[in-house]
Rosetta silent file (secondary structure, phi, psi, omega in degrees, C-alpha in Angstrom):
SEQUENCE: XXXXXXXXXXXXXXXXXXXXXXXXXXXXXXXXXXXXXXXXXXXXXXXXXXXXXXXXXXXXXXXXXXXXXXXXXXXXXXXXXXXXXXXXXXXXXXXXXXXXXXXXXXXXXXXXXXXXXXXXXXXXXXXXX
SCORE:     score description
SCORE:     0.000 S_00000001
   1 L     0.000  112.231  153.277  132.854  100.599  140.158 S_00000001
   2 L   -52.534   98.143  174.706  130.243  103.540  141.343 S_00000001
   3 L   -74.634   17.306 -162.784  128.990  105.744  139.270 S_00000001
   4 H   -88.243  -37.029  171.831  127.192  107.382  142.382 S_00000001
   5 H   -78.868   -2.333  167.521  130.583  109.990  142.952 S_00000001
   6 H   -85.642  -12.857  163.325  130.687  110.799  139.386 S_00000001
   7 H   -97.420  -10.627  172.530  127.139  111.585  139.472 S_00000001
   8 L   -78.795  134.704 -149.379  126.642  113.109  141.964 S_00000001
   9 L   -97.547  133.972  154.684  124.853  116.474  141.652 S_00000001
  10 L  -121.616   47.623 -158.446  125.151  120.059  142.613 S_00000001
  11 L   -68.113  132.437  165.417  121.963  121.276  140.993 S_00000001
  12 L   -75.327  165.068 -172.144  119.863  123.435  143.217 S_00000001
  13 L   -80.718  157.807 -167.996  116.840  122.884  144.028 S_00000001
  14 L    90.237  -46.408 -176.456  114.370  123.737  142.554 S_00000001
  15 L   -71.379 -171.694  167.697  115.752  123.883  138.949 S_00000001
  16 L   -82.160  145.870  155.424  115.372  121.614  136.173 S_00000001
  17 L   -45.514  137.562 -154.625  117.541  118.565  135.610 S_00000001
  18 L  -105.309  123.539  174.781  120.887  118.913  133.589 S_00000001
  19 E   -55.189  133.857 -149.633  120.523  116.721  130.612 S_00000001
  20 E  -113.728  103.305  164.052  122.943  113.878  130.403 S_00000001
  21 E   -97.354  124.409  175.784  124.309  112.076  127.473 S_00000001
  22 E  -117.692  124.605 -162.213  125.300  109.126  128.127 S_00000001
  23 L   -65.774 -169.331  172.340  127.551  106.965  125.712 S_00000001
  24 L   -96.003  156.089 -159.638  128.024  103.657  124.849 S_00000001
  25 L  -113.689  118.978  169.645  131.049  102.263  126.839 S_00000001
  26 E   -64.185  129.098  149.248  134.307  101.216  124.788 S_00000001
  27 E   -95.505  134.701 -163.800  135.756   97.832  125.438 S_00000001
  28 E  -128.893  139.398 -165.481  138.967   97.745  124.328 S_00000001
  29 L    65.635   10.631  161.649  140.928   94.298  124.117 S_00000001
  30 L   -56.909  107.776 -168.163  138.079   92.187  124.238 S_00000001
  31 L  -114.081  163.691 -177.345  137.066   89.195  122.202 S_00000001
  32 L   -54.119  126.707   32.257  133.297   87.501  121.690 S_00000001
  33 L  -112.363   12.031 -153.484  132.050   85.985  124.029 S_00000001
  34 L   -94.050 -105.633 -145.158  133.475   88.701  126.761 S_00000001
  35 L   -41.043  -21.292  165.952  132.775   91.758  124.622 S_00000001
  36 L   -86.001   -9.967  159.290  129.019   90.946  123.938 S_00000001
  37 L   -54.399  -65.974 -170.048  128.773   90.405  127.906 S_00000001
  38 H   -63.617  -32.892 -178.967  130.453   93.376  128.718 S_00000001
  39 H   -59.983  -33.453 -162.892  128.021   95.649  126.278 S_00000001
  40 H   -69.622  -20.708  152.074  124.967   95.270  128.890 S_00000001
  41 H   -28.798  -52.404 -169.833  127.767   97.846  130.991 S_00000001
  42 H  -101.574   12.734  143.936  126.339  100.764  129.263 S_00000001
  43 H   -70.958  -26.568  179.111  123.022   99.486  129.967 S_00000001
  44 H   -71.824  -25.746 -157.910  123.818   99.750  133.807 S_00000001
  45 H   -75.581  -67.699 -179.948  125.540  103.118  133.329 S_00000001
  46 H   -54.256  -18.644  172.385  122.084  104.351  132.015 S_00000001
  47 H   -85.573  -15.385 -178.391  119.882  102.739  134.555 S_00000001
  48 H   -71.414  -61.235  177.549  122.220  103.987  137.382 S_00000001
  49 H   -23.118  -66.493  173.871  121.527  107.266  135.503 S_00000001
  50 H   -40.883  -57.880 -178.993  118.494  106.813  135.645 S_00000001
  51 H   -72.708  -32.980  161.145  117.642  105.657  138.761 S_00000001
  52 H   -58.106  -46.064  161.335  119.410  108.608  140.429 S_00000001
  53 L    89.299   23.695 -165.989  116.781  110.960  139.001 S_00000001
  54 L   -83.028  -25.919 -156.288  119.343  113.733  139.572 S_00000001
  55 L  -122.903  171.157  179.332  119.750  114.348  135.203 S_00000001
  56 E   -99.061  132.238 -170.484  117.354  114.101  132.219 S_00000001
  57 E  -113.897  169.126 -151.007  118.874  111.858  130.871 S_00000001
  58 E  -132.289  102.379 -162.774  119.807  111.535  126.872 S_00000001
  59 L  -100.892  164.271  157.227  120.502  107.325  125.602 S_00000001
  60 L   -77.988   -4.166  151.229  121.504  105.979  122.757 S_00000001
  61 L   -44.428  -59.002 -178.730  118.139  105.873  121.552 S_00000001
  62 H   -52.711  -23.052 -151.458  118.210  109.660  121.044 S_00000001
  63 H  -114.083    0.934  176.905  121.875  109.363  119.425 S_00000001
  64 H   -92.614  -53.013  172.995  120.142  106.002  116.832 S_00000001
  65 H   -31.228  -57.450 -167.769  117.309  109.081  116.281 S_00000001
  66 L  -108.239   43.915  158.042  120.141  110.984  114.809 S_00000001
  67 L    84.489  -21.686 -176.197  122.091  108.924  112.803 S_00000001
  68 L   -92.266  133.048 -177.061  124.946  107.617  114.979 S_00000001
  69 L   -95.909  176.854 -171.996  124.405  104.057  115.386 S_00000001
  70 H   -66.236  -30.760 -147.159  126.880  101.893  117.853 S_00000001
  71 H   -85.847  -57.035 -174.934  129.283  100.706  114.852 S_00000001
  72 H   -35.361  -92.862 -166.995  129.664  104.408  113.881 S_00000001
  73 H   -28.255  -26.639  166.226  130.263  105.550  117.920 S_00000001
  74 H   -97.845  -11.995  160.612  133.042  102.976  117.959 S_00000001
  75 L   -32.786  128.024 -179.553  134.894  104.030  114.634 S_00000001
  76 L   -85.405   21.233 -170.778  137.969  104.993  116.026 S_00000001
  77 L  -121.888   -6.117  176.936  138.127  107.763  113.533 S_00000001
  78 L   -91.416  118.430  151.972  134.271  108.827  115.283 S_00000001
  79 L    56.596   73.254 -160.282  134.273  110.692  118.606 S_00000001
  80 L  -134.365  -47.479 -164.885  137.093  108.967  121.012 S_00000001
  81 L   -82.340  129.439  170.703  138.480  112.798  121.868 S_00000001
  82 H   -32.599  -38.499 -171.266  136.829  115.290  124.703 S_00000001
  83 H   -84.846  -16.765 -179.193  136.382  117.872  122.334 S_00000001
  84 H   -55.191  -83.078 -174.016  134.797  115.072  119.608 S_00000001
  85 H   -27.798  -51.384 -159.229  132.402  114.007  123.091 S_00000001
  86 H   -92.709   -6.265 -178.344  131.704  117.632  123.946 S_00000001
  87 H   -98.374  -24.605  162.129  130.641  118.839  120.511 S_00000001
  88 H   -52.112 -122.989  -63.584  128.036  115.431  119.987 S_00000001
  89 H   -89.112  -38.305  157.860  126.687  116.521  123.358 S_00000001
  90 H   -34.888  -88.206  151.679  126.312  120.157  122.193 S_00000001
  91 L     0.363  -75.630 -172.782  124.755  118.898  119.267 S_00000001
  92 L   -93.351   48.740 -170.299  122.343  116.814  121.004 S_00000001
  93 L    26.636   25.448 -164.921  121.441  119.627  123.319 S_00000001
  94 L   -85.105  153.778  166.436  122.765  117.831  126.585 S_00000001
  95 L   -73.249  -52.528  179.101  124.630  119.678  129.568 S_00000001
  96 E  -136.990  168.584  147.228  127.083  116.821  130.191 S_00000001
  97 E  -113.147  109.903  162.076  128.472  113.561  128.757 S_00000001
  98 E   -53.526  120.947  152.838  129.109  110.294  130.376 S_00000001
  99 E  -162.529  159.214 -157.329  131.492  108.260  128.519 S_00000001
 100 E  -169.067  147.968  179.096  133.980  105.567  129.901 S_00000001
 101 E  -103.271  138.176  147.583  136.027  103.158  128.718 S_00000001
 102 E  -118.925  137.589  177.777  136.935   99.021  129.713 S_00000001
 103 E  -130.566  134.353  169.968  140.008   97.578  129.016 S_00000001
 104 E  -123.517  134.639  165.217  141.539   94.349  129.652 S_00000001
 105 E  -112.377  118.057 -158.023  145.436   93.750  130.194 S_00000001
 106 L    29.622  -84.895 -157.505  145.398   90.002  131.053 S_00000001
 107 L  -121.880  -10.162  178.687  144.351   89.258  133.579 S_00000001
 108 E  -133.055 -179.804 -156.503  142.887   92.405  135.038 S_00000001
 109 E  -109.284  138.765  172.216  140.907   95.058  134.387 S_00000001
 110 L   -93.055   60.984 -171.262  140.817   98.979  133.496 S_00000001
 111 L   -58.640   98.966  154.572  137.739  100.635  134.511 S_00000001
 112 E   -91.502  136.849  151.715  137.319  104.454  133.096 S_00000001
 113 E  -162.675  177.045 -146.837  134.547  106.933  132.908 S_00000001
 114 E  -165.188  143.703  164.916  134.947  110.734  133.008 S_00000001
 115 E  -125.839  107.609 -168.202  131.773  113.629  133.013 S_00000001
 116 E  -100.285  141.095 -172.347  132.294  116.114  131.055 S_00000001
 117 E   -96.158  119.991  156.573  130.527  119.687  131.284 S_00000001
 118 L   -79.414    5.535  161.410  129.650  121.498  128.259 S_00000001
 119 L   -79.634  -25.588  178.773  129.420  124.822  129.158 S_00000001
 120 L   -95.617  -30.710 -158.652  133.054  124.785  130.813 S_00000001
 121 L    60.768   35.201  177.474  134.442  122.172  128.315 S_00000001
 122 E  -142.675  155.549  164.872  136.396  120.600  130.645 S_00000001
 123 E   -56.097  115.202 -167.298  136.194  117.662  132.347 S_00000001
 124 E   -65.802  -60.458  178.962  133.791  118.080  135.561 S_00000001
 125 E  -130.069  147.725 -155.986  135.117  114.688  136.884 S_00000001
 126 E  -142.901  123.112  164.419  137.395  111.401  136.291 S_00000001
 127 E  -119.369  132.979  159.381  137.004  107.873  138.021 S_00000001
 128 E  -123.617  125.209  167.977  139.619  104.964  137.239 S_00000001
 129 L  -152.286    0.000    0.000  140.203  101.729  139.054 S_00000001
């Protein structure tokens, strides 16, 4: 899956970078040893980030800095909903938020991730495959 059309920028030139946060990626139906495999995902999502140079971008280091650890970020009673996603991102002064989901149903796989803008509150963009 590409994160390069979900990422993709229409910043003008010239400005500053739009800060990014980007989350830790749910796996959902997963058991060990697949689900500790599968975490190094939202290391790629941040180096892809990264590596674009289009956003500043905002990790889960910044989001350990302020109290939510990983266990927290996957309570299903912590931040799962857009408006949950868009008010951490507020919060942690960012412009947008990455966050995506994996799922497996048997034998295959459910790849989400969605960018959400916080100034519009709405979803900027949605990939699935």
């Amino acid at each position: 899956l590409s994160l390069t059309f979900l990422l993709s920028s229409k910043e003008a030139e010239g400005q500053l970078p739009a800060k990014l946060l980007v989350m830790p990626v749910d796996l959902i139906g997963f058991t060990e040893p697949h689900q500790t495999q599968l975490e190094h995902i939202s290391g790629v999502a941040r180096l892809k980030v990264e590596l674009a140079g289009q956003y500043e971008l905002i990790d889960h280091y910044e989001l350990i800095k302020a109290n939510f650890t990983k266990e927290n970020l996957r309570d299903n009673s912590l931040c799962l909903t857009n408006q949950c996603l868009l008010e951490l991102g507020g919060s942690m002064k960012a412009d947008k938020v990455l966050a995506g989901y994996i799922e497996s149903l048997g034998p295959k796989l459910i790849v989400s991730f969605q960018l959400l803008d916080i100034n519009s509150q709405k979803i900027e963009k949605r990939i699935t495959k």
